[in-house]
Structures are given as C-alpha cells and as structure tokens.
N, C-alpha and C positions, 0 to 999 in steps of 0.2 A: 504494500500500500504506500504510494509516494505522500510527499509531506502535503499539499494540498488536500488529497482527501483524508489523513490522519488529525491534520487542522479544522476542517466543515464537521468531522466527525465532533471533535472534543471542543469545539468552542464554546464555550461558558458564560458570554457574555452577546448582548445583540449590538451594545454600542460601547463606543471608547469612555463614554461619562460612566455607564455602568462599570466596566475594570477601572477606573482610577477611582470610583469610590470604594470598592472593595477595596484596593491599595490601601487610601487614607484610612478605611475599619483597621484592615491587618494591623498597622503599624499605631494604630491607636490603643486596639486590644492584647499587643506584642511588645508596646512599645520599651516597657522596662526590660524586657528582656534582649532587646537590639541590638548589638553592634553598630556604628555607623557606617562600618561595610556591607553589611546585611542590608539596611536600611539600602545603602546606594543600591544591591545585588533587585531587592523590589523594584526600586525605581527603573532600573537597566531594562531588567525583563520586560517591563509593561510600557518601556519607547521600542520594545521590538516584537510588539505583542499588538500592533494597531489593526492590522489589515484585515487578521480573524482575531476583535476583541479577548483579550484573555491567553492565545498561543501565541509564543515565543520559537523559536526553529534554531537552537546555538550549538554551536562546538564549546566546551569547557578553556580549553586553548583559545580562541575568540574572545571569551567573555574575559578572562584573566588580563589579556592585550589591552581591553577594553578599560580594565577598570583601573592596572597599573598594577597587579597583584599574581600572585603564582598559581598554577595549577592546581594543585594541593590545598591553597587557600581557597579556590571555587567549588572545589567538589566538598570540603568542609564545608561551608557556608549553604548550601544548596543542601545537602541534608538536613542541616539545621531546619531551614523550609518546609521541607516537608515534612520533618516530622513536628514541625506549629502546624502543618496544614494550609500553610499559605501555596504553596504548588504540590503540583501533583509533578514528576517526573517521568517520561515514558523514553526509554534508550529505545536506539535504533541501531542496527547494524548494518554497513557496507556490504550490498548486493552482491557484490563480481570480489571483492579485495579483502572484505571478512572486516573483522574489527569494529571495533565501535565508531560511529559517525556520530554524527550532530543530535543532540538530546531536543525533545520535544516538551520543553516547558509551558505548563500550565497554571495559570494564577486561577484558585479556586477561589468561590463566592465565599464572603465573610461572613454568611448565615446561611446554614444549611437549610432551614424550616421557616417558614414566613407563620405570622401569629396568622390562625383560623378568622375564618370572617363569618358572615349570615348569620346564621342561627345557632351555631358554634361561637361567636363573639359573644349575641346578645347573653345566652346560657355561663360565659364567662362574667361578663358583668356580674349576673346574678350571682352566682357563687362568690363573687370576690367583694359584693356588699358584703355577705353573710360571714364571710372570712373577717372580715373588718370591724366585726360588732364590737366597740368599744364607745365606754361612757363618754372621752370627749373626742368622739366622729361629728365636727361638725354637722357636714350633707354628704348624701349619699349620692355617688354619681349620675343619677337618673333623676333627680331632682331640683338639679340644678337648672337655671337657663343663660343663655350664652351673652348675655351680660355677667351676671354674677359669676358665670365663669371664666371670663376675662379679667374681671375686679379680682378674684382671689388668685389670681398668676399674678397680677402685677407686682414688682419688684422695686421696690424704694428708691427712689431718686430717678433721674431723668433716662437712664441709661442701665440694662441687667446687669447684675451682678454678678461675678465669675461662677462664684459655684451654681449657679442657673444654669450660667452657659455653658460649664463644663459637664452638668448634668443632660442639657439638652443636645449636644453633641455627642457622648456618646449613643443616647438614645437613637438619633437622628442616621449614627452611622450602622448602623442592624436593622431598624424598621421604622426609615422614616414618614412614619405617619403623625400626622397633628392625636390626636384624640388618646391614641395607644401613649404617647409620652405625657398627653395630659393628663392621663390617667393614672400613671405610674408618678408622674410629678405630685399632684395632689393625694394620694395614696401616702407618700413618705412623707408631706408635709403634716399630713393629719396627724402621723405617730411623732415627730418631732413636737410638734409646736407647744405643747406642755416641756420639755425639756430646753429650751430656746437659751432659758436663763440660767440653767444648771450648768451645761456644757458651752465650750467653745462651739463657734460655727464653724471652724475647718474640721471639727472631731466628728459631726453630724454630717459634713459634709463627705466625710470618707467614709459613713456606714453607710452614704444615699450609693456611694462610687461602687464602694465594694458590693453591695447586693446586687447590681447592676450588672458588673461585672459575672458574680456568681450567677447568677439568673441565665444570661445570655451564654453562659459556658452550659447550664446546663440544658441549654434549648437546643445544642449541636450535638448531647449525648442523645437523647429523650425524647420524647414529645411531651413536651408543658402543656398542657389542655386548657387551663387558666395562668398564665403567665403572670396577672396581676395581681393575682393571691399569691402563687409564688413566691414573687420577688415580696410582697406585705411581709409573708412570714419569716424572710430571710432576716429583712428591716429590720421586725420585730426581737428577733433570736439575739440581732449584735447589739442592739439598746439592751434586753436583758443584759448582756456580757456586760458592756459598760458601766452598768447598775451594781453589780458584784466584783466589777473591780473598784468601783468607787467603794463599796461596804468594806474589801479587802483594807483599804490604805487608809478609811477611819480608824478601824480597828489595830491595825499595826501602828497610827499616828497614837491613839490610844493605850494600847497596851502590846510598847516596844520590849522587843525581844530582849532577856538580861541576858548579856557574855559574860 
C-alpha cells in the first residue's frame, strides 16, 4: 500500500484547525511532562502533516536534520509520543531494498469520546442535579434562565480572571462547547463558594484544574455517562482532603510532637 492510500486511510482529522487544536490539547494536557524538544518534535510533525490533516510521511534521519538533533535522540522522543498517545506510529519497509523507510506519523485526536448529547445529555443533567444535592446549591441547572446565567459567570472587574480563563481553556481544548463548560464551571463554583474565605484562590483553583484534569483522563479510559457528576465528585473528594489536612496541622499546631 503506497503512502497516499496509507494517509486517506489513517487521516484523523478533516481540516488543518482541527490537528492544531488537538496539538495545543496535547501539549496543554502533557505539558508538565514536555521537553522543549518534544514540544518542537509536535510542532514539526503537524507542519508536515497539512495535506492529509493529522499524517506526517518522515524518515527518522530527516526529522533529526530537521531539528539539529541525532538519531537516537528522535526515535527517543517519538516513543515518548506515543506512549502519551499523542501519535500513533506505523513503520514501513523498502519494497525492492528491504529495510526500514520513512515512518508514517500520526497525530491522534486529544479526546477519544465526545460527551453524549439528546436524551443521553438531558438524562445526564438529571442525575448530576441529584449528585449535587447539597444545602448551599444555590440553583439547579434547569432553573436557571440565560440572564441569571450570565450574571452568575461574571467575573469581577472589567476583564476574567486567570483562573476562569485557565479553567475555560482547558475545558474548551477537549469539548469545546458553551453549556458542557458552563456546566462544569458552575458545578465547582457551587462546592467552593462557602470555602472562598477559608482557602486561598490558587488552592481552589488547583482542585477546579486537577479534577479536570482527572475527569478528562478518565473519559479516554471509560465511558463517563455523566461526566458532570463525575468531575462534582472528584471536586468534592479533594475539598474533603483539604478539610483533613487542615484538621491535620490544627492538631499538630496544637499538640506538637515532644523529642
């Protein structure tokens, strides 16, 4: 099979917006783990990856040339990939001369499962009020109407506030949909907003990241059925923790250990 029909076969993307937004997912939900030759190795692949969205056609030798770097160093780094799942790799071998030829890199989508819609969302909603029952749940998502749910997004002063936008951003780069992020936005503000004054806001703001985080890793093992309860419960689990490590350090500021 020559390299155009192995390309129309495995292409993964319909247009070039869709591979570079995958791109910016990967390197947003990888990004602590990155090298910045890694980083550069993503970018490379997906300026040679335009013509069939998502497939790349390189020699190992080529891409090394390319980037200023050895051999050695590219087939490292390209494992690395794939085993985050950001490509898929498929070798090929020289017809008539034998040997390995040019690898068929593929940049896989940054979410395997897209959240259910119809009557599988509406049925998600419902369960994920009922997950949510607690004494200061302001409103329920069905109750609202799109003024009052505008008023309760807004974010103080003329201009969002980072941890909004870094909240909305990763959301935006896995299922950018308006509603599914308003959803999950107002979900974690409801569990915070009694803790506002106890904790820092970067401390709240890394249990909104990290269940986020967790959630979306586990929508690429699994299938989440309710995604919004989910990610509620995750919230909910790491405020617990924070509650018990706070009782922890009363208790040790209290009654410190004698040596």
């Amino acid at each position: 099979m020559n390299y155009v029909s192995l390309a129309i076969k495995h292409q993964p993307f319909q247009t070039k917006e869709e591979m570079n937004q995958a791109v910016r997912c990967h390197i947003v939900e990888h990004g602590g783990h990155l090298s910045a030759t890694e980083v550069e190795m993503i970018h490379l692949l997906s300026r040679y990856a335009c013509k069939y969205p998502g497939v790349a056609y390189l020699k190992n030798d080529t891409i090394a040339e390319l980037i200023g770097r050895s051999r050695r160093t590219v087939i490292r780094v390209m494992n690395k990939l794939v085993a985050y799942s950001i490509i898929t790799r498929i070798e090929s071998m020289r017809p008539q001369r034998g040997g390995n030829g040019a690898n068929l890199y593929i940049i896989n989508p940054s979410v395997t499962r897209n959240v259910s819609r119809g009557k599988e969302a509406e049925n998600a909603e419902a369960s994920t009020d009922s997950a949510l029952e607690m004494p200061d749940e302001p409103l329920s998502f069905k109750n609202i109407n799109n003024k009052e749910f505008k008023e309760s997004l807004q974010v103080e002063g003329s201009h969002l506030k980072s941890s909004y936008r870094e909240f909305k951003k990763l959301v935006y780069c896995f299922i950018p949909e308006k509603k599914f992020f308003y959803r999950l936005y107002r979900s974690y503000k409801a569990q915070i907003k009694s803790l506002e004054t106890i904790y820092a806001e970067e401390t709240l703001h890394e249990v909104g990241i990290q269940a986020l985080k967790a959630m979306f890793s586990a929508m690429k093992m699994k299938d989440v059925h309710n995604p919004v309860g989910y990610f509620s419960r995750i919230v909910k689990q790491k405020l617990d923790d924070l509650y018990f490590e706070r009782l922890m350090e009363l208790e040790e500021s209290v009654n410190p250990c004698i040596m």
